[in-house]
N, C-alpha and C positions, 0 to 999 in steps of 0.2 A: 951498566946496561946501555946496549948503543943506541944512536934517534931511530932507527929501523927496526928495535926493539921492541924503545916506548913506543911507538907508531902502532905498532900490531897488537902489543897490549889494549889499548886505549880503544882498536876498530874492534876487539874481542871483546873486552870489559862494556864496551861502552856501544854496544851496534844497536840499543834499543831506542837510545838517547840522540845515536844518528840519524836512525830513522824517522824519529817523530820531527826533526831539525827540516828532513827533506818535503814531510810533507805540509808543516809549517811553511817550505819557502813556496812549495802548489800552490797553497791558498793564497799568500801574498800575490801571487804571480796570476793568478785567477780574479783578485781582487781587483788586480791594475787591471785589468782588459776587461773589467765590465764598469770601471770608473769611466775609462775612457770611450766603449757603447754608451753610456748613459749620457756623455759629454757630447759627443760629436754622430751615435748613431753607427759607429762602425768600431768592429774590436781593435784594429788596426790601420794604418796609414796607407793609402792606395795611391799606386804610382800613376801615369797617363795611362801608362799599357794594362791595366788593370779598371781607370776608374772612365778612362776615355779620355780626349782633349788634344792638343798639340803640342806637336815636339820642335824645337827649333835650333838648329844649330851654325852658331854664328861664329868663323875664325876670324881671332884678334892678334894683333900685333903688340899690343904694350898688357901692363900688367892691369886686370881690373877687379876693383874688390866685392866679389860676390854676393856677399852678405847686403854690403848698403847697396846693390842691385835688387835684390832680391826686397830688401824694405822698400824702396822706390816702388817699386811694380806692383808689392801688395799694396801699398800706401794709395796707388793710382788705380787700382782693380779691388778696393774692397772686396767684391761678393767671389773675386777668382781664388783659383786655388793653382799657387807660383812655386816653383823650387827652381833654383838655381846654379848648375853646376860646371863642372870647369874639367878640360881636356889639357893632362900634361904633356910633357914630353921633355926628359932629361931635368923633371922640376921648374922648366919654364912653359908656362899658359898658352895653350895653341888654341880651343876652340873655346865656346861658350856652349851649353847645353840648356837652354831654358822649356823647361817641363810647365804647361797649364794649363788651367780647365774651367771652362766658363767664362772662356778670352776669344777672339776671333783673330787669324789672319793679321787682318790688317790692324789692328790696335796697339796689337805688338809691334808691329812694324813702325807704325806711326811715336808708340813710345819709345820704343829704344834709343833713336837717334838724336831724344831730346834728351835723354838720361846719358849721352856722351857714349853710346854704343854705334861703330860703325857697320852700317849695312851697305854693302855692295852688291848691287845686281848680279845674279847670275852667283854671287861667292857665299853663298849663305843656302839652308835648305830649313823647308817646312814638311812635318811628317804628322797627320793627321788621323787621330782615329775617332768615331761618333759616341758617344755616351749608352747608347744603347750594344754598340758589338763590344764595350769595354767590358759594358757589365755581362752579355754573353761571354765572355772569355774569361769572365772571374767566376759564373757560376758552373764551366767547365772545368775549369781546378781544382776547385773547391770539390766538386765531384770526384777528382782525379784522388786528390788527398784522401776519401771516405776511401773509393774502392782500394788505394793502396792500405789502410789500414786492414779492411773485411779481409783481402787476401792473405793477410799479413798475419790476420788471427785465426785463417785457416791452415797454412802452415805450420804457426807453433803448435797449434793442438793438435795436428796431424803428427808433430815431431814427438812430443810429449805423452799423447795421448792421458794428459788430465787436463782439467778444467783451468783447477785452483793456481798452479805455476804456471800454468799459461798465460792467466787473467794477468798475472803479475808483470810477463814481460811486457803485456801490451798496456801496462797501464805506465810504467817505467816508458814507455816510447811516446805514450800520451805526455805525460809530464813532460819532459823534456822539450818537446811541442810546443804546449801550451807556454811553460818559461821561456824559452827562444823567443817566440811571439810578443809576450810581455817585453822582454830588454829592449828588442828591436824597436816595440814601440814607443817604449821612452827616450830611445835615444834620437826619436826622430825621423828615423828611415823610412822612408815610403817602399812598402814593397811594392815591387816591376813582375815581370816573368822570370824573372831570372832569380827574384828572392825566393817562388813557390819552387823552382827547378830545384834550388837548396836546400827546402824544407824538405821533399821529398829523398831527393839525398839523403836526409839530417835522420830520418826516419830508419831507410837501411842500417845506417852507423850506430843507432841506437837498439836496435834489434841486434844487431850481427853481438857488441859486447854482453847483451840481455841471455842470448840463448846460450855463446858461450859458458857463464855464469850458470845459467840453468842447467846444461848439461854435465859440466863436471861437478855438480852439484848432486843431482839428479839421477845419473846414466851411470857414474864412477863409482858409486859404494863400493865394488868388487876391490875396488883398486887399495881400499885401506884407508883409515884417518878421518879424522871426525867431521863433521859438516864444517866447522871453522876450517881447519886445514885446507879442505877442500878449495872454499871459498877463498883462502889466501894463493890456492896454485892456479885458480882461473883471475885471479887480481894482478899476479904479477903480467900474463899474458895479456890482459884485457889492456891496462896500462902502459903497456908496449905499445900495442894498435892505437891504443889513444893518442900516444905522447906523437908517435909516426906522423899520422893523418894532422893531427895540432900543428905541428913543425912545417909541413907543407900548404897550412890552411893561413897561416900565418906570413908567410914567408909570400905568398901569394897575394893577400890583404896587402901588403907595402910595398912592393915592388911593380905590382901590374899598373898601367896605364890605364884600361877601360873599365871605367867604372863596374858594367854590368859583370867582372869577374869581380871586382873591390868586393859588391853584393853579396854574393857567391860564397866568397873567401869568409866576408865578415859572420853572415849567418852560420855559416858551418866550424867556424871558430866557437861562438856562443854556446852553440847545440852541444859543439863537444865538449865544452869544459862544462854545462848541464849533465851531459852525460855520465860524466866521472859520480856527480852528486846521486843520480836518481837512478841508475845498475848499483853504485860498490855501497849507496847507502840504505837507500828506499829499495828495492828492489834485493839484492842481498840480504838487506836485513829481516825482510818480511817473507822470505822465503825458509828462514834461519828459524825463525819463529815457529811459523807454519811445520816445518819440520822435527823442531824438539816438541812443539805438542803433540804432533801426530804420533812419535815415538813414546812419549811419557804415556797416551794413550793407549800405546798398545802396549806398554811392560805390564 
C-alpha cells in the first residue's frame, strides 16, 4: 500500500478522531487569547496604528542591535509601550523603525542619541497618531471584521439554503480566526493595519476552500460516490489552492523588504496552514457526520 494510500485510509478510518483533534486545538487556541485578556486587558498585541502613539524613523549607517535598543528604551520608559524594528535592503540595515506609546516627541529624541543612535536634522521623520483616533480606527475594524462575517453567513445560506452546513463553514472560518489570532499573539507580533487587512483576506481563503468542500459534498450526489469520495475529489482541489496561495505567501514573507507586507505575508501563511486543519478536518468531518446520520435517519 503506497503513503497516499495509507493517508486516505487513516482521513477515512479515522475523520472522527480528526475532528475532535481540531476542535481540541479551538480551545487551546481560545484558551491562549483569554490568558492573555486576563493578563494585559487585550485579546491581542496592538501596533501604534491600531493603539495610537508615534512612529519614528531613523536611517543608519552601521549595523545596530535592535533588541538591546529596544531593552534600553523600555528599560528608560518603564510605563511606554516600545518595539523596535529595522529596514533592510540587500540584508544590509538602512533605517530604524521605532513604534511607541506613552512616549512624547522629544524623549525619544533626547534618548536615542545617548543610546549611540544618531539623529540628524532634517534626516530622520516622526509620524504621530493620538490614542483616542487609534482606538477609533480599531473600533472601525473590528466593525469591518463582524460585517464581513454577517455577509459572509448570508451568502452561504443563501448558497446552500440550510442552516446546519452552513453553520459549519462559518464556524470553520471562525476557527481558523480565532487560531491565527492565538499564534500571532504568541509569537509577539503586534498587529498594524496591515495585520487586520490580512485577517480579512485570511477569511475569504477560508470560506472559498469551506464552500468548496461544501458543495461537492452537498450540490454533487448526482455525480456518484459516497460522501468520503466525494470529500477526497474536493480535498485534492482544495489542496491545490492551498498549497498555490502557501507558496506565494511564503515566498513573499522572506523576500519582501517592508515590513507591513512581512505582516501580510506572515498572517496569511498561518491562516492557511490553519486552514488545511479546520476545512479537511473540523469541518469535513462534522459535515460527514451530519450526513451519515441524516441518511441512517432516513433508511
Amino acid at each position: 500500500m503506497s503513503l497516499k494510500e495509507t493517508l486516505l485510509r487513516i482521513y477515512d478510518t479515522q475523520y472522527k478522531k480528526l475532528m475532535i483533534f481540531s476542535f481540541l486545538l479551538l480551545v487551546v487556541c481560545i484558551a491562549s487569547l483569554s490568558v492573555s485578556y486576563a493578563r494585559t486587558g487585550e485579546f491581542f498585541q496592538k501596533g501604534v496604528s491600531l493603539k495610537g502613539g508615534i512612529t519614528m524613523t531613523v536611517p543608519v549607517d552601521q549595523q545596530v542591535d535592535i533588541h538591546q535598543l529596544e531593552r534600553a528604551l523600555t528599560s528608560k520608559f518603564p510605563n511606554a509601550d516600545i518595539g523596535v524594528r529595522e529596514i533592510t535592503e540587500a540584508g544590509v540595515a538602512t533605517a530604524l523603525i521605532i513604534e511607541a506609546s506613552d512616549v512624547t516627541n522629544a524623549e525619544l529624541e533626547t534618548a536615542l542619541p545617548e543610546l549611540g543612535v544618531k539623529l540628524e536634522q532634517g534626516k530622520y521623520s516622526v509620524e504621530s497618531m493620538g490614542s483616542s483616533l487609534g482606538q477609533r480606527f480599531f473600533s472601525q475594524t473590528i466593525r469591518a471584521l463582524i460585517y464581513a462575517f454577517v455577509f459572509m453567513a448570508i451568502v452561504v445560506f443563501l448558497t446552500f439554503r440550510s442552516i446546519v452546513p452552513s453553520s459549519f463553514v462559518i464556524l470553520a472560518a471562525v476557527s481558523d480566526l480565532i487560531s491565527t489570532l492565538a499564534v500571532v499573539n504568541l509569537l509577539g507580533i503586534k498587529l498594524s493595519t496591515a495585520g487586520i487587512a490580512a485577517l480579512l483576506m485570511l477569511i475569504g481563503y477560508s470560506v472559498d476552500t469551506d464552500i468548496l468542500l461544501t458543495t461537492k459534498v452537498l450540490k454533487r450526489k448526482g455525480e456518484g460516490g459516497t460522501i468520503f469520495q466525494r470529500t477526497v475529489g474536493a480535498l485534492r482541489t482544495g489542496l491545490t489552492m492551498t498549497a498555490t496561495a502557501l507558496v506565494a505567501s511564503i515566498i513573499g514573507m522572506f523576500f519582501t523588504q517592508s515590513d507591513t507586507i512581512r505582516q501580510i505575508m506572515m498572517i496569511t501563511t498561518i491562516g492557511l496552514l490553519f486552514d488545511v486543519i479546520y476545512t479537511w478536518f473540523q469541518n469535513a468531518g462534522i459535515l460527514r457526520w451530519y450526513l451519515e446520520k441524516k441518511e441512517h435517519g432516513n433508511a
